[in-house]
DOGU-529232 format. One record per residue (C-alpha): x, y, z. Coordinates in steps of 0.001 Angstrom, whole numbers, padded with zeros to 6 digits, always signed. Last residue first. Example, Ala and Ser with C-alpha at 12.3 -4.5 7.8 and 13.67 -1.06 7.14 Angstrom:
2
+013670-001060+007140/+012300-004500+007800/
***
This chain:
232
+166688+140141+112046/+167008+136838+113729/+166718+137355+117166/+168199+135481+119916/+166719+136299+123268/+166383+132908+124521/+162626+133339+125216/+162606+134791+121524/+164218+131582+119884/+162522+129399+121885/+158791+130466+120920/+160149+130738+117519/+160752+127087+117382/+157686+126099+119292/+155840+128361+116617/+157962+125880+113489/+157171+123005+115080/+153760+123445+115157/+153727+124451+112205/+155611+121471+110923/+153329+119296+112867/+150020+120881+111156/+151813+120176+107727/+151990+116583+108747/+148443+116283+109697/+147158+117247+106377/+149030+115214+104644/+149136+112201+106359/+144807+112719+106593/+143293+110868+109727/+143728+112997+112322/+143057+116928+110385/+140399+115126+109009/+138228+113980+112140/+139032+117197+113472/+137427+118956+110199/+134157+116291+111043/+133647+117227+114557/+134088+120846+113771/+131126+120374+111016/+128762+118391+113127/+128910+120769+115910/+125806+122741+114280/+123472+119552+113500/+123348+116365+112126/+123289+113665+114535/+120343+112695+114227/+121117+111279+110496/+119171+111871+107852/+120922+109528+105319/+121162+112472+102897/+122303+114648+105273/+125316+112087+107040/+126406+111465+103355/+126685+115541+102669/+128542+115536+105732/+131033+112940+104941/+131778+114277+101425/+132138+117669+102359/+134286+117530+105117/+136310+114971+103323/+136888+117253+100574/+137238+120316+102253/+139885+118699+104856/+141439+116981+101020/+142011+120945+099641/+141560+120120+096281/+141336+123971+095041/+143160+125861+096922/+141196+127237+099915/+140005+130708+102067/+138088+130935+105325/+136375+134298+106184/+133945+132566+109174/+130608+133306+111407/+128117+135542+109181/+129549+133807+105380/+132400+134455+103575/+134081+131711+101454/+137316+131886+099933/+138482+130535+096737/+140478+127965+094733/+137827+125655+093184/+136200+122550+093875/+137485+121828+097630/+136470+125234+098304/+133028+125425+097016/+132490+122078+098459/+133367+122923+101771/+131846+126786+102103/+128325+124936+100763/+128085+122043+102839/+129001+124801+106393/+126412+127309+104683/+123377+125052+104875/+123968+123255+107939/+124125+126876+109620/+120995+128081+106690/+118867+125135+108304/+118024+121926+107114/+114625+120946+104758/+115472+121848+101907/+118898+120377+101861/+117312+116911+101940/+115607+117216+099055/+119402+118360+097217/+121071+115676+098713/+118256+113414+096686/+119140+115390+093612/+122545+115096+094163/+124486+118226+093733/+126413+120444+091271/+127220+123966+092852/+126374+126827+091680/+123503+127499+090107/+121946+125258+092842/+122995+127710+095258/+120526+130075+093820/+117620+130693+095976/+119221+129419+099409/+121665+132344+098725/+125057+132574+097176/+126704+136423+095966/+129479+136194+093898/+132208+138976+094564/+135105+138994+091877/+138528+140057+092838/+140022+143170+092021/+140060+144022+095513/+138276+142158+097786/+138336+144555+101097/+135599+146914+100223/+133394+143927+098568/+133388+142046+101516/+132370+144757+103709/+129351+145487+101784/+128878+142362+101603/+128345+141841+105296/+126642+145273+105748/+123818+143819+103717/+122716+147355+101703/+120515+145301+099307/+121830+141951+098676/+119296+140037+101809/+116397+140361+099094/+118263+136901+097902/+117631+134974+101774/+120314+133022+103244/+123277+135028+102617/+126549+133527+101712/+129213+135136+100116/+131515+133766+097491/+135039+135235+097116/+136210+133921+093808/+140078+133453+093025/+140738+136026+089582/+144102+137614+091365/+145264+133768+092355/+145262+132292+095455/+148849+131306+096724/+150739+128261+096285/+150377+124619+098007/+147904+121772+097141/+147700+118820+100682/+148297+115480+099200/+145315+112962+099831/+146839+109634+101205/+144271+109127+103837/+141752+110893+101793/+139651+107777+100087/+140362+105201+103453/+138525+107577+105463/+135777+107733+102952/+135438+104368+102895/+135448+104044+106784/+132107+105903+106492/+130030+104149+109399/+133384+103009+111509/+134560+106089+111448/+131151+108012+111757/+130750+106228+114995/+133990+106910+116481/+133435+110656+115905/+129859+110848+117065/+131124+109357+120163/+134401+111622+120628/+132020+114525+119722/+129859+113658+122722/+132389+112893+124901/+134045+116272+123887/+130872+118529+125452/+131792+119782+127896/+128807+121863+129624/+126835+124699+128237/+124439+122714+126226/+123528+120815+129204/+120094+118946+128505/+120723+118903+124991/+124356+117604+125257/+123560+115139+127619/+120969+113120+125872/+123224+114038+122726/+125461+111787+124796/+123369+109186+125862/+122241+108922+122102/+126136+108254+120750/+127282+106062+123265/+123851+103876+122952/+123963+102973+119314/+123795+105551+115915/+120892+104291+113726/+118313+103158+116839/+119610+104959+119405/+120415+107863+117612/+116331+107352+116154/+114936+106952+119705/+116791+109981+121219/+115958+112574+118599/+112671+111404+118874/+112350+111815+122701/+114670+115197+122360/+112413+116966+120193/+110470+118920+122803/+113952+119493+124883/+115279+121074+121424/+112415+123147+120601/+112026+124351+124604/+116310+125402+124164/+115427+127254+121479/+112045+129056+122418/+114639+129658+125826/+117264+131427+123322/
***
């Protein structure tokens, strides 16, 4: 954890310059911040990177807006994909092992660094970029446009997150971060992701409309039970 935190504060000048330089002030004072108190809050930071990347990819804002959210179940034959960095990982990995005990009838496909490209299609500059990020950054493009491709789930060491295919959060996820990659951005890194699913659950109708209705719907049932009224 402290070779970590040296890497980062040894970067940090560079970091700096190029936010500064690509991203404007609000967004390199606050990975300033971040960095030098990665325990702290940190929603000015993702309110800066947010604000930024609106105005940056407004297109791809304007593409989802109107995306409709796909309902049903997964079907029988959905993939699970699971993601381990390195192929030797396959052998006794208590992750897949896991995976494989709960899935059923349905088929396991194992994605590494190795093979991705097998399985997902991907511009060649994206691609040049990829080798080059960690397995986090990695794993997060992968999981978003598996599922926004196909109906599946994605396993990898931190989530169990399952999609219909043309899921627009995936989509937009996806899309945004893979531009952000390419374009070597500073601001790529492990909050990136989150930053980017909020961004989607705001801006999408859809999206954001079936999060009311659940809300709704728990507030609902919140009332219900302090009232004592049951439904059964």
């Amino acid at each position: 954890m402290k070779t970590l935190k040296w890497n980062n504060l040894i970067l940090l000048p560079g970091k700096t310059v190029s936010a500064l330089v690509r991203c404007g002030f609000p967004v390199a004072g606050e990975l300033v911040m971040k960095t030098l108190f990665p325990r702290a809050d940190h929603s000015r930071y993702e309110r800066a990177v947010r604000d930024y990347l609106w105005h940056k990819y407004a297109e791809i804002v304007r593409w989802y807006e109107d995306s409709p959210c796909p309902t049903g179940h997964l079907t029988a034959d959905a993939p699970i994909w699971v993601f381990l960095p390195e192929e030797g990982e396959k052998e006794n990995n208590e992750l897949l092992q896991s995976v494989r005990k709960e899935s059923g009838n349905r088929p396991v496909r194992v994605i590494t660094r190795e093979n991705y490209r097998r399985c997902v299609s991907l511009p060649g500059q994206l691609i040049k970029r990829l080798e080059r990020v960690d397995d986090g950054i990695l794993s997060e493009l992968l999981c978003h446009t598996l599922l926004f491709r196909q109906d599946g789930t994605y396993v990898d060491a931190r989530r169990w997150e399952s999609a219909k295919k043309g899921d627009p959060v995936h989509g937009f996820v996806f899309d945004t971060l893979a531009a952000c990659i390419s374009a070597r951005l500073p601001i790529v890194d492990g909050d990136l992701s989150g930053i980017l699913t909020h961004m989607a659950e705001g801006c999408i109708h859809s999206v954001r409309a079936k999060r009311n209705e659940l809300d709704r719907m728990i507030l609902q049932s919140c009332s219900l039970r302090a009232t004592g009224f049951s439904m059964e």
